[in-house]
Each structure stands twice: as C-alpha cells, then as structure tokens.
N, C-alpha and C positions, 0 to 999 in steps of 0.2 A: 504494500500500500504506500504510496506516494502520501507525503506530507508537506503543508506549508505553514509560515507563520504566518499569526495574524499582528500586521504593520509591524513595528519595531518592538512586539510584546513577545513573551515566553512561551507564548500559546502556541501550542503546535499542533494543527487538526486538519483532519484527512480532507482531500476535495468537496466532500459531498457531506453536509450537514444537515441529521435531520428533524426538519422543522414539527410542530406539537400539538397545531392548531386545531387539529380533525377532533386530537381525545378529550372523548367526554362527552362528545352530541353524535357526529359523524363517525366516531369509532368508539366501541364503550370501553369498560377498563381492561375486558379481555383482549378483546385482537388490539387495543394499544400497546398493551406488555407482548402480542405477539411481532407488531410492528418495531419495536425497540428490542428486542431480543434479534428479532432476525438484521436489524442492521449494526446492531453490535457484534454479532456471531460473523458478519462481512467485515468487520474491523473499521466499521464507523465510530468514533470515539469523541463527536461533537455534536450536542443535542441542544436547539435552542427554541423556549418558550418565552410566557410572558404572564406578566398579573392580570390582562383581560382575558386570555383564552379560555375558553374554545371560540372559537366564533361563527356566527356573526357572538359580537358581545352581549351578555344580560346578564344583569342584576342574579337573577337565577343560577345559573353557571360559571362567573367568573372565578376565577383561583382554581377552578375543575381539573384543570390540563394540569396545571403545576401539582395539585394534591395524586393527582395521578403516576407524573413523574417522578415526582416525589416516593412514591411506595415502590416504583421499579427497582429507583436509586441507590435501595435497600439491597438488594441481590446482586449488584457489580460492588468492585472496588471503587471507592469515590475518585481516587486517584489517578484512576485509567480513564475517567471520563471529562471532556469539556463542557461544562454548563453554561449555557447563556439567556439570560433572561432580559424581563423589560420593565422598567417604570413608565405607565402609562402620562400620556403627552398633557400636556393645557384642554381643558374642557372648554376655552374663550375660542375655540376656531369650528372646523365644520362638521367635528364629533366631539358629543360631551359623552363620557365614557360613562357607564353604569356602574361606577364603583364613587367611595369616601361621597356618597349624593351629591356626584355630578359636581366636584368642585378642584377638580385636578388640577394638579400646575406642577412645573417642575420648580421646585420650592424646597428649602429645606423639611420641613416639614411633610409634604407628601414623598421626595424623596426615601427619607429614615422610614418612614411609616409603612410604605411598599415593602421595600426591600427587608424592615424585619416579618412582616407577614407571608415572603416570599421563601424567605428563608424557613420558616417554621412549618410551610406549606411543601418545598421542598426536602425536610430534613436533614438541612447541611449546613452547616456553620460562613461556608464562603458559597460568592458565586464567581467563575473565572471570568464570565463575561457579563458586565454591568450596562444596560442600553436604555438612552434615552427614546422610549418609542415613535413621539414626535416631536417634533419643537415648542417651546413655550415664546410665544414671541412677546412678552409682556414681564416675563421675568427675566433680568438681565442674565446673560452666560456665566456670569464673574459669581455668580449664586449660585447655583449649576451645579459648576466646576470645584468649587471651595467645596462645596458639601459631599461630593464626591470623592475628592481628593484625601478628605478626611477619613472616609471609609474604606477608602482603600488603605491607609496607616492605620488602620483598625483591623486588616486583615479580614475583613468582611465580602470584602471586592478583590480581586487581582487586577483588572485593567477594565475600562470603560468604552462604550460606543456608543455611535448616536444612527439615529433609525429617520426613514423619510424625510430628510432634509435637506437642503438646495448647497451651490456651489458658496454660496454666500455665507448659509450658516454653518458648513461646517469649516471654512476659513477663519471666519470669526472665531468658532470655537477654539482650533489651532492655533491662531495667534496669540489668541486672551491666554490660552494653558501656557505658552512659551514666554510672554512678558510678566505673570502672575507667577511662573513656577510652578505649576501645577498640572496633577497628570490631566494626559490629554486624550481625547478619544483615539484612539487605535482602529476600529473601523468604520463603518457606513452601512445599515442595513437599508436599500432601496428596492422596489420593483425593475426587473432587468430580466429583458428577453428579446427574442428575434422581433417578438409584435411590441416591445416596447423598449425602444433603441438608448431614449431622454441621456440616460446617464452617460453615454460617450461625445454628449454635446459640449459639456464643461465639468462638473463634477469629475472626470476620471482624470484630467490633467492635477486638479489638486491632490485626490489619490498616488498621481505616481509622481509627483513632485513632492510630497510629503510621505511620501510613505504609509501610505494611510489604506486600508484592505476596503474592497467592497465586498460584501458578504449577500450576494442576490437574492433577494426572495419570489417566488411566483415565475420559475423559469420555464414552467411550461404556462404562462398565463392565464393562471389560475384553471386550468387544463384543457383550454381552447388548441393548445398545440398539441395535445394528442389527439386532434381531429375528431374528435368524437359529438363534435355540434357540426361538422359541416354532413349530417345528414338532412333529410326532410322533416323528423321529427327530432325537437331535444331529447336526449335521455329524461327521462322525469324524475329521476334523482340525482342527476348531475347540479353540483352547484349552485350556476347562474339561472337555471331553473326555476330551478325556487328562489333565486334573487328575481326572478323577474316577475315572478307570481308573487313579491311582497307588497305588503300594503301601505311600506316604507319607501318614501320616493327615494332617501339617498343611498340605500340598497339595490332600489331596479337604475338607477345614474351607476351604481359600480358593473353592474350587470351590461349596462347597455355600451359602456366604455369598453371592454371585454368582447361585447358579443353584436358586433354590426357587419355592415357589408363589405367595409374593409380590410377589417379582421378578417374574416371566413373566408374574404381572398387571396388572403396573404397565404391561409393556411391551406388552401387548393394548390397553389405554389410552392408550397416547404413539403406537402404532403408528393408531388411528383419527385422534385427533386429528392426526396428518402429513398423512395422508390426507385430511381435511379442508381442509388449508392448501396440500396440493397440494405438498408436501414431504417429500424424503428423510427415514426417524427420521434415520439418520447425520448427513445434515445439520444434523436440526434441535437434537439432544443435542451439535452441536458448536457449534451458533450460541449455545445457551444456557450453557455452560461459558463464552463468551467475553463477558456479558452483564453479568456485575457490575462497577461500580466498582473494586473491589479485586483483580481479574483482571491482571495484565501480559500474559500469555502461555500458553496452553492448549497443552499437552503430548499429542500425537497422534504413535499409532505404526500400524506394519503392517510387513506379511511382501510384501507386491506394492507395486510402482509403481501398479498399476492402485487400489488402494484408496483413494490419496491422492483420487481424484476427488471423493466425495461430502463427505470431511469439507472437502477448502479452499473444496469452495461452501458450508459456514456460514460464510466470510469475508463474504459477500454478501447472506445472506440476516436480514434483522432483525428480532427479537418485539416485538411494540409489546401492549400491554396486556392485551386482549383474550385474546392468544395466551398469556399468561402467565400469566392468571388462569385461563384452561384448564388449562395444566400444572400448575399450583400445586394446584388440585385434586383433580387422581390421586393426590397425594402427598397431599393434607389426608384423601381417604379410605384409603388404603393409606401408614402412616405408619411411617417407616424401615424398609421392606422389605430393606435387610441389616443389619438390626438396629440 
C-alpha cells in the first residue's frame, strides 16, 4: 500500500480515505462495522467523520456516525488508525446545522464543546485530524486558530484542517497561523471530481505552494459518476432521489446541482471513454480524484461493503496521458457542469 503525508504533518494515510456519512441512516451499525472492517482488512488506515453525521443532518441522528465509529474503534489498535473529524461551521450562512439549537460558530466555545462531545462519542482521548467543517465568516481566524492551537498542546488534536472553503480563506488562515505562530491547517476538505473541476481554478496553487493537502470528498459526485442516473428511471433509493423528492428546497438545489442535463452529459462521455479503456466509471473517477500532486487522500463512502469493490480498484489502476487528455476534454466541451 502506497502512503502519503498529509501537508507538512506526521500523518501518514493510505490514498483512499474512508469517509462515514452513510452510518447510521443509509447503512445501520451492522454493515457499517462490515464496511470499516473490510477497508481496514485492504489496509485502509484513514477514517474521517464529523459531529453532524449521518446525513442529510437532524437533530435526531446527529453524533450517530461518530457513536458508531466510535464502538468499531474499540476492536483495532487506536494507533494503526487515522481519525479525522469535524467541528460543525457558522449557523449565520446557508445551513444552520441541527445541533447546540442552531447557534454554531466556530468560537471558542463551540469549538471545546464539539470536540469534547466528539471525543466521548468517539472513545478516544485524541483526534489526529481536527477540521473546521465550514467557515465562520463572522468570527475572526485569529479565534479559530488560538483555540485550536491550544488543543493541540493539550494533546487533544494532532494537527488541524479546514473543510469547504475558498482560495481566500484558506490563505488567510495560513498566513494568520505563520505571523501568530500558530498551528496551521495542514489540509483542505472540498468537493473535487471530473463533474466538478472548481478546485484546480485557484485553490490548488495555494495547496502546492504551501504545502497544504487537498483531501476530496464526493469523487464520484455524490455517485452521479457511476452512471447509475443516466438511465430512464432514477434508482429510487439512490441518493438524489430522494433529494429531489424532498420537501426541503435547499436539499432538491443540492440535488438539482448534481443531477441536470449537463451532468448526465458529461457522464455519457466518461461512461464511453471507460469503456474504451476497459474500465469501471467508479473506478476510473476514483483513480482520477487520487491523481494530483496535491491529493493526500481521496474520501470515498457507501451504504454496502459490496461497493467498496470498484472504487479501491482505482488504487491500481493508473491514467497516463493519453487517458487524461480524453477526460480533460469532456470537461473542455461541457464546462462546469455544476456550475
């Protein structure tokens, strides 16, 4: 198994990370321990959640996934494992989160408060990877970063990240951590796939000029890339599905950014091109998530043990030029298909 670090940290974890989101609604706690066994038994050794999951998020389920992982966590060595979790974002932007009643912010206070309920949830003393899930635009960085930095000399955290945020804020935050002293995020958790390119516009230059990992999540978009919507009917427990049968508009908006007519073109085009190379899409939109430079570890999830099959064989399978100037093309004629 190949290993990378994540940015200029100790962390050492395998390509393929995997993500948590499914357990607890999408997967119960049985085929979750069987999902997390079998990518451990592959020698996956990086596992990252959050304090809202499962999702979509509710008041009902949240800390679920973590109480979950948590009981797995029990049966490995903690030490052969990379945990990564999240302190949920600012409730002042365009999700107020169903946890502390809807009053998050990244704050000292909500900070402390997450992370020891996280830790108690997860049954571990540390977590190695500490993530701001989205940005607080209303709490300065310099507060952020102090309270974090503090926890990490507290031996609580090993190293920090920050999650959905722009080329701006995670500069900021880097610069603030290097004139303050203080630790600085080590990666980037974003959306990053063939159907959504964003992050190699400006963000990966700050990445590879600072050293800084992007850690993708949704590399099959949200699983529009295993082709399984470009039929005549959705699956009816696919996903977006039932994003789009919600009675929550900014649920059928994530749905409908995912799943339109230029999506499903793109994926008519990636879907031939597989076929040509003799290769799973799944495979091949996970071999490509894990392709750049500035990649530490590609975030893959599922609801079945049985689905990890196609994506850990993009562990193996590798684009050499050719194949990449093919894809790069579907995307040079169909240009940011979710906008």
């Amino acid at each position: 198994m190949e290993y990378r670090y994540i940015g200029k940290s100790g962390l050492r974890v395998t390509p393929i990370c995997l993500g948590t989101m499914t357990f607890g609604t999408s997967a119960d706690k049985k085929e979750s321990f069987k999902i997390m066994d079998k990518a451990y038994d592959m020698g996956i050794n990086f596992f990252d959640t959050a304090e809202l999951y499962p999702v979509p998020p509710s008041k009902e389920y949240a800390g679920l996934t973590e109480e979950i992982v948590g009981e797995w966590l029990q049966t490995k060595p903690r030490d052969s494992i990379i945990i990564a979790s999240k302190v949920a974002g600012a409730a002042n932007g365009w999700f107020v989160p169903p946890i502390r009643h809807g009053l998050t912010a990244v704050d000292r206070f909500h900070i402390t408060k997450a992370l020891e309920d996280t830790l108690k949830r997860l049954k571990t003393d540390y977590i190695d990877l500490y993530q701001v899930h989205w940005p607080d635009m209303t709490v300065p960085i310099e507060e952020s970063l102090y309270v974090l930095d503090e926890l990490v000399k507290q031996g609580k955290i090993r190293y920090t990240g920050t999650s959905n945020d722009s080329a701006y804020g995670l500069t900021k935050a880097n610069e603030t951590s290097k004139f303050k002293n203080l630790t600085r995020f080590q990666s980037i958790q974003n959306n990053f796939s063939m159907l959504n390119r964003r992050f190699l516009d400006e963000i990966a230059v700050v990445c590879k000029k600072e050293d800084i990992s992007l850690l993708p999540y949704s590399p099959l978009a949200g699983g529009v890339l295993t082709g399984k919507y470009n039929q005549k009917i959705y699956p009816p427990d696919a996903r977006f599905t039932k994003y789009l049968n919600s009675p929550n508009p900014r649920i059928q908006a994530q749905a409908q950014r995912f799943l339109n007519k230029r999506t499903l073109s793109s994926v008519e085009k990636y879907i031939k091109i597989a076929k040509e190379h003799d290769v799973n899409l799944t495979t091949l939109a996970t071999a490509w998530s894990m392709h750049f430079d500035f990649i530490a570890s590609t975030i893959i999830g599922a609801s079945s043990a049985k689905q990890l099959d196609d994506t850990f064989a993009g562990l193996d399978f590798k684009i050499d030029n050719e194949l990449m100037k093919k894809l790069d093309a579907v995307h040079e004629d169909i240009l940011y298909p979710m906008g």
